[in-house]
Each structure stands twice: as C-alpha cells, then as structure tokens.
N, C-alpha and C positions, 0 to 999 in steps of 0.2 A: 505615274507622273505626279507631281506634287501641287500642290493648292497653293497659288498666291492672290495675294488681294492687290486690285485693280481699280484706276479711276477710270471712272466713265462719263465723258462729257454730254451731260445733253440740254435739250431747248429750256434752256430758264424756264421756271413755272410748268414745266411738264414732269418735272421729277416723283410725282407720286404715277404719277400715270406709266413712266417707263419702269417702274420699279414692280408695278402691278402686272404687265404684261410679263418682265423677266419672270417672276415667280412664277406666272401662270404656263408658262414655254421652253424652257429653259432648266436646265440641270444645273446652274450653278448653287455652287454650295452656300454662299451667304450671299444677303442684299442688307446693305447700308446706309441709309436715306439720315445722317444724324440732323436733328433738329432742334430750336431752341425757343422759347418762347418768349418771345417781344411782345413789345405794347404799341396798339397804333393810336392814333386819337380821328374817329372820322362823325363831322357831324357836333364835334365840340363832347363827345365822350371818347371815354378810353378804353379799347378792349386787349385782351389776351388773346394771340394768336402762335399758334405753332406754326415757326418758316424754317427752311432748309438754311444749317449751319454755312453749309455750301451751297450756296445757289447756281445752279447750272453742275453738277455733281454728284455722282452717285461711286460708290464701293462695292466693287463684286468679287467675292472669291472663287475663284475656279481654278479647274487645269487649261493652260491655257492650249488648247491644240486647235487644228482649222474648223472642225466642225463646231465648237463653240464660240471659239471667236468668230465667225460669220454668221450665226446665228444672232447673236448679242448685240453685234455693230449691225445688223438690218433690221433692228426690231425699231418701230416707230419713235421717233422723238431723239434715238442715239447720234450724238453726231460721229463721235470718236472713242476711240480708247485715246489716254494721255499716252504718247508714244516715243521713241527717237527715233522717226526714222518710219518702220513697218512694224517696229516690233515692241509692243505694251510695256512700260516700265510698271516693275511691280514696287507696290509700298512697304517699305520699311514696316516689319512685325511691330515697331517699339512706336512706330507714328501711331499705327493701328488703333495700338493698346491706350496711347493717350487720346486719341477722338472716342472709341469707346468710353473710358474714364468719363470723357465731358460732358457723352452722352445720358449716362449716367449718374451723374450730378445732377445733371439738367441746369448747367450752368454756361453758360458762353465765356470762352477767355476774355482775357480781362486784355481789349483793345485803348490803341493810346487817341484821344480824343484829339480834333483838332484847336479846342481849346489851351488856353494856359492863364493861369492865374494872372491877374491886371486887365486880360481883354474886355473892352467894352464891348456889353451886349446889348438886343433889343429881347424883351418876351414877346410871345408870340402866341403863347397858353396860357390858359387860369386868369385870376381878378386881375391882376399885373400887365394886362397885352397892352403893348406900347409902349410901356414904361423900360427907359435903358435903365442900365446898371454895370458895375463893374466886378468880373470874380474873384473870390476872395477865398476860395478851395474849393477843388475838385476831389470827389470819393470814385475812383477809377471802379471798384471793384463792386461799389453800390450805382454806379451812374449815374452819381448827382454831383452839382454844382451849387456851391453856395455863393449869391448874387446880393452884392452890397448894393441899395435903391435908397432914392431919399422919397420918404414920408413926412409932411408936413414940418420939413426943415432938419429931418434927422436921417442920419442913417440908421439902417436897418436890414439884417443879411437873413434874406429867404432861402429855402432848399428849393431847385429846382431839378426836374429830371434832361439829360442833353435836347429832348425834341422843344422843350420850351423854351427854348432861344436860340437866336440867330446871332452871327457876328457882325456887327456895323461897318 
C-alpha cells in the first residue's frame, strides 16, 4: 500500500503532545509539527517563542488502512482526520514539499496585513504608547510598518513591528 501525507486535526495547544504520543504508539511513517518563531511581548519585554505554523494541525504519513487509521484518530487530543466524507483527503506531494521548504527556512509566508498605508494608528509598545500616527510603508516580508508621528511640531516616521499598534 502506499504512503500519503495526511492532516490531522487536533485540540489547539495540544499539538506537541499528540505528536509525542503518535511517535511513541504508532507506526506512522513521518510526523510534522511545522513551526515558526514569533515574538510575544509579555510584562513590557519581548521574547522568542517557537508556535505551530498551523495551529490546531499536525501532518502524518502513513498507509492509510483501518488498523492505523483508528488507532491515530483515538489517540488523545486527535479530533479528525481532514476528510470528505469517511475518507482522509491526502496532501498534494508539491504542498508538502513547500511547508517543508518554510519549515526549513524557518521563515513564515509572508501574510497580507490588515493594514494599508494612510491608516491611522494608535501604538501600543515602546516610548511612543499613545502616541497616533499615520502609515507611510509597510515591509510585508520584514513585518514592519513605518509610522509618520509628530515630535515637537515635526513629523517624523519610526519603524514599528505589526504588535505595536492598533487601528483607531
């Protein structure tokens, strides 16, 4: 029988833990937990944290016959297989090969913001909290925002990263 790769839905925030249990029970051939690393800010600092690319998501290669598939879909935390129907839709080899890729990178696609240049902002982080301003570029691929403020009667366009501001 042949090997295809498979989503598997499970409990947000439990994805390292179903991914631990598969490994540990389970004859599937690959587990794919892709991750990316963000920045939180908690406490007025800012850390690096590694979170699931897909949250609520994980990727399994297997053959899929009943004895695997019911073991996989009962192991704690799983809700589903992605399906139509009864039956697992498998992923496109060439999707695969680009979530690997990103994985590898260790970079996150470059998502479209719900910003657009002109919108007025509020900050919200750094020396600036309070202060509106209006944006004058966005670096999609950096995830920064350059925010026009007036300083003592001038303007003046600061880089910001997206969590340091809100829309008004």
């Amino acid at each position: 029988m042949q090997t295809h790769w498979y989503v598997l839905r499970t409990k947000t925030g439990h994805e390292d833990r179903v991914r631990n249990r598969l490994e540990d029970k389970t004859e599937c051939l690959s587990i794919l937990l892709p991750k990316i690393e963000v920045m939180v800010t908690r406490s007025g600092r800012k850390h690096k944290l590694l979170k699931p690319l897909f949250p609520g998501y994980l990727f399994v290669k297997m053959e899929l016959h009943d004895d695997f598939w019911y073991e996989v879909k009962n192991t704690p935390g799983v809700i589903n297989f992605i399906s139509c129907g009864n039956d697992p839709i498998p992923v496109r080899e060439s999707e695969m090969q680009y979530i690997m890729a990103l994985v590898e990178d260790g970079e996150a696609p470059i998502i479209k913001t719900s910003f657009d240049v002109g919108d007025i902002v509020q900050i919200v982080n750094g020396p600036f909290v309070g202060t509106s301003g209006t944006i004058s570029a966005i670096d999609l691929k950096k995830k920064k925002l350059k925010v026009a403020i007036e300083i003592f009667g001038k303007q003046v366009a600061i880089d910001l990263d997206y969590y340091d501001i809100h829309k008004e």
